[in-house]
C-alpha positions as CSV (number, residue, x, y, z in Angstrom):
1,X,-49.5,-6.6,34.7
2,X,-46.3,-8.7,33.9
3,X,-48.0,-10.7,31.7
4,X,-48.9,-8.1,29.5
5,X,-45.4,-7.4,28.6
6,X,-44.0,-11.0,27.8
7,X,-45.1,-13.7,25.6
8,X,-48.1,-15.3,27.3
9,X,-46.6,-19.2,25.7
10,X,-43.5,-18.3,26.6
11,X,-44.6,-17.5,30.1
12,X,-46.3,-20.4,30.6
13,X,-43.5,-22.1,29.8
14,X,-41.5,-21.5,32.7
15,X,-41.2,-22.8,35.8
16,X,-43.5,-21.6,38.6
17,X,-40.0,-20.5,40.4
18,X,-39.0,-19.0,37.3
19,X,-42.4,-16.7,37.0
20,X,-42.1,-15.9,40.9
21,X,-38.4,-14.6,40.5
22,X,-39.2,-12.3,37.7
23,X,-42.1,-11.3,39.1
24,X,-40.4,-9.7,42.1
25,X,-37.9,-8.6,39.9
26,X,-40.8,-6.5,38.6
27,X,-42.2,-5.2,41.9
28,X,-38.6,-4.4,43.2
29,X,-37.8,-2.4,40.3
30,X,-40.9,-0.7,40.2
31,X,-40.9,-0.2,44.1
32,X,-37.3,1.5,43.6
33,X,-38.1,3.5,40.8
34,X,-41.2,4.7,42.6
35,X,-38.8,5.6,45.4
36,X,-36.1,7.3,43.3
37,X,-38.6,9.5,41.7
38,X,-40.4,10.8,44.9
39,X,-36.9,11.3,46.4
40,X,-35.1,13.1,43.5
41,X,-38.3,15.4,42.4
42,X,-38.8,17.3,45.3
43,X,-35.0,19.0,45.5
44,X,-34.8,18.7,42.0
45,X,-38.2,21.6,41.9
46,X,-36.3,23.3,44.5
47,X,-33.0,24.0,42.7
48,X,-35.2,24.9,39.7
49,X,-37.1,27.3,41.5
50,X,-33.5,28.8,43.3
51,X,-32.2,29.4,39.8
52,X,-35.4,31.7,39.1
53,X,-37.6,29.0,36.9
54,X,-41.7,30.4,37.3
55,X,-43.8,28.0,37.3
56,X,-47.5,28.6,35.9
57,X,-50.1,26.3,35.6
58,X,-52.0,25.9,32.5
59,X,-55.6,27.4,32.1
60,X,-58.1,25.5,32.0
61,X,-58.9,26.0,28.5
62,X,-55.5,25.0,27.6
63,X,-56.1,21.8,29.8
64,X,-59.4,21.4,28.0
65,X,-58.4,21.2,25.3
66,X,-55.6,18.9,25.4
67,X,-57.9,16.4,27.3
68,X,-59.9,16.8,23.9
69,X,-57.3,16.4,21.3
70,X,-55.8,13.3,23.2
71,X,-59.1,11.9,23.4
72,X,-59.5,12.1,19.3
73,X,-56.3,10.5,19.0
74,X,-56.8,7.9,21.4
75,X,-60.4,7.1,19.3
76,X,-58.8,7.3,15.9
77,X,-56.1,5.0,17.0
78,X,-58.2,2.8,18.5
79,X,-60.5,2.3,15.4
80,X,-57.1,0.7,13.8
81,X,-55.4,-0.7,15.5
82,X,-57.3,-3.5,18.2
83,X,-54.4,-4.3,20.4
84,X,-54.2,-0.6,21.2
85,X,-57.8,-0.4,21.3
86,X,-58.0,-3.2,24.2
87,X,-54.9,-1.8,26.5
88,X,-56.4,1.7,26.2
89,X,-59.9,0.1,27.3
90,X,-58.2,-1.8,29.9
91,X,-55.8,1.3,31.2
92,X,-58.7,3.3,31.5
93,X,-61.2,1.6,33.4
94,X,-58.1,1.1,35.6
95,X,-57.6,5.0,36.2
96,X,-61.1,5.7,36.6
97,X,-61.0,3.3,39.4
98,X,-58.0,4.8,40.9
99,X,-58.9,8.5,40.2
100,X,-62.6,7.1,42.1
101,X,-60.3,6.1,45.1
102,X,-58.1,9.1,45.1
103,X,-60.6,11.4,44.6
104,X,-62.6,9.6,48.5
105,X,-59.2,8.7,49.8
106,X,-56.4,10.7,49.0
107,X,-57.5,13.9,47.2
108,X,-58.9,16.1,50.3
109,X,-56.5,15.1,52.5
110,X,-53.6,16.4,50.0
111,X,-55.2,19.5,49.7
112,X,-55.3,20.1,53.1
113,X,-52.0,19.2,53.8
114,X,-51.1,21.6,50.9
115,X,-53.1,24.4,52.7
116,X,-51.4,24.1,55.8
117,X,-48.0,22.7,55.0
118,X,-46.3,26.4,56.1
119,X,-48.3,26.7,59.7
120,X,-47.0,23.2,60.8
């Protein structure tokens, strides 16, 4: 993942100690941001919700057709411009893995605990 975001040469020419530190500059940073997000959302939604804010989910035909008009972009994009072309390819296969994994792993159990988080 790092590498995609510096100069491969330059990269390579660093010392091993070099690429280590910044590599676990990279995981803490995205370990605290990870942590700051999932910390902050949760009363942020709740003082939103306090001050009267609805929430409403969008149809499915509005999600639909979203998916659809992203997708369009994302193709007409990709038939100019090949460096986009390859990190979309690559960042998709990535999510369809994950969304594989989340969908066995993660998905029914977060629905449950949705279900029954009031009767606890």
């Amino acid at each position: 993942m790092l590498l995609a975001l510096i100069n491969l040469d330059k990269w390579n020419s660093l010392p091993k100690y070099y690429q280590a530190v910044l590599e676990q500059a990279g995981h803490t940073a995205n370990n605290w941001m990870m942590a700051k997000y999932d910390q902050v959302n949760p009363p942020a939604l709740k003082k939103l919700l306090a001050g009267g804010t609805k929430l409403h989910a969008f149809s499915p035909e509005i999600m639909q057709a979203s998916f659809k008009s992203a997708m369009e972009l994302y193709a007409e994009i990709s038939a100019t411009n090949p460096n986009f072309k390859k990190v979309y390819a690559s960042l998709t296969d990535f999510a369809n893995d994950g969304y594989q994994w989340w969908q066995v792993a993660e998905l029914g159990f977060d629905g449950f605990m949705v279900r029954n988080r009031l009767s606890g």
